[in-house]
N, C-alpha and C positions, 0 to 999 in steps of 0.2 A: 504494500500500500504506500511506502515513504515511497519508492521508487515511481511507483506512479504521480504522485503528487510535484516530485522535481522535474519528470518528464514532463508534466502539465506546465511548470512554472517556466520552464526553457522552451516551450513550445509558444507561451503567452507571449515572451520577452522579445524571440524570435522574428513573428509574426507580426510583431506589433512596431517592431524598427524600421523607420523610412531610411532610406539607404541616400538620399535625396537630400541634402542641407541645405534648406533654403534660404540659412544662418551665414550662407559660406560667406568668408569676405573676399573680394575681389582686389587689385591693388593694382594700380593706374603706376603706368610707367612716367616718369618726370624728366622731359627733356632740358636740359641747357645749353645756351650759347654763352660761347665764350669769348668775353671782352676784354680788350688787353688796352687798359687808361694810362696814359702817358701820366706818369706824377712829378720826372722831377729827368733836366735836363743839364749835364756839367758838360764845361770843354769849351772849343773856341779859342780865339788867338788871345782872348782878355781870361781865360779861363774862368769864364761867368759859371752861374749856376742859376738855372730858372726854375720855379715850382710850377705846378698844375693842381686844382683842385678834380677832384675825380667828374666825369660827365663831359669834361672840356674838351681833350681830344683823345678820340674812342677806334684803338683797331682793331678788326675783328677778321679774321684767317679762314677763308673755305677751303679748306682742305681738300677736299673731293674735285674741285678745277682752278687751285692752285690762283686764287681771288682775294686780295686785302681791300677791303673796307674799309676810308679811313672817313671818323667825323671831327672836322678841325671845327670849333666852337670857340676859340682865341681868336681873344680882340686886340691883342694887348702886342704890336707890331715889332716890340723889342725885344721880346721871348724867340726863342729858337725853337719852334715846333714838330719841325721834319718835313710833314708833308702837307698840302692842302685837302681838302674833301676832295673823294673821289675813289675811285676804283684803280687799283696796279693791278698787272700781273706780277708774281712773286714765285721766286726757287730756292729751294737751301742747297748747298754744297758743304758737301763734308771733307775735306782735308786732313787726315792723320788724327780725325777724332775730336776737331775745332771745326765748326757749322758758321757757315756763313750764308746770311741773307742777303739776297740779289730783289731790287724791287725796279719795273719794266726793264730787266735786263743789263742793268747796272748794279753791280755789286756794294752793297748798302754798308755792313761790316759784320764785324763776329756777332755772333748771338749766343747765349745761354740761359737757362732757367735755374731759381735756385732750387736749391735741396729740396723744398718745398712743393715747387710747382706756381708760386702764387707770384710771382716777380720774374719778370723778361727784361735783359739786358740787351740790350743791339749798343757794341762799342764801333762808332763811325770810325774812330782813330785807329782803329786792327784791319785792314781789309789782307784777302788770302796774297796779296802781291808785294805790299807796300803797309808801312805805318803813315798815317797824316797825321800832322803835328797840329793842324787848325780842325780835327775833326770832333765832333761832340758825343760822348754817351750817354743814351738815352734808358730808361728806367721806364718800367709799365708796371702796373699791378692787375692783375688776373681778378675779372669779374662775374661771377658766372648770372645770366637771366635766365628766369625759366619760361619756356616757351609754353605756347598754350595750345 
């Protein structure tokens, strides 16, 4: 009789579970674009040094056809910016394990990221042929937006 009565209770238990969670949670994949903000620019023949507050000038890398994005938002005509708004094509070369950035096909200078990931360096003054003594480097901070 016990045996029947467990057989009954795993029979109830059984029959009676939805296999169907209509509880389930679901979770949305979150894109971001990645913006690279000019914050802060040294070098030059006076060896200045310019700040940016972030938003001002914004560049962002499409990777897939090799497309820089730049938004130059600087008013301020004495700062040393780099580039104006607008669209480059862009290429990295790697030399002995030192990356250089090339923007419309002129070679821009070294580039690296920190330890981090969150800070891009492009030094104007290293290019793969030649040092420039009047060249500038430039400093970006890594911004990520989430796409919708």
């Amino acid at each position: 009789m016990k045996l029947l009565y467990i057989i009954s209770i795993c029979f109830i238990f059984l029959t009676s579970c939805d296999l169907n969670d209509d509880n389930e949670t679901t979770y949305e994949e979150t894109t971001y674009l990645v913006e690279w903000h000019l914050i802060e620019v040294n070098g030059g023949i006076s060896g200045e040094t310019d700040e940016f507050d972030l938003n001002t000038v914004v560049w962002t890398f499409n990777t897939e056809n090799n497309v820089l994005t730049v938004v130059n938002n600087n008013t301020d005509d004495t700062k040393e910016d780099a580039l104006d708004s607008g669209t480059y094509s862009y290429s990295e070369t790697d030399f002995g394990g030192i990356f250089y950035l090339s923007i419309d096909g002129d070679e821009f200078g070294e580039f690296s990221f920190s330890s981090s990931n969150n800070f891009l360096t492009i030094n104007a003054t290293e290019l793969s042929t030649e040092m420039v003594s009047d060249g500038y480097i430039y400093e970006f901070q890594r911004v990520l937006v989430e796409v919708e």
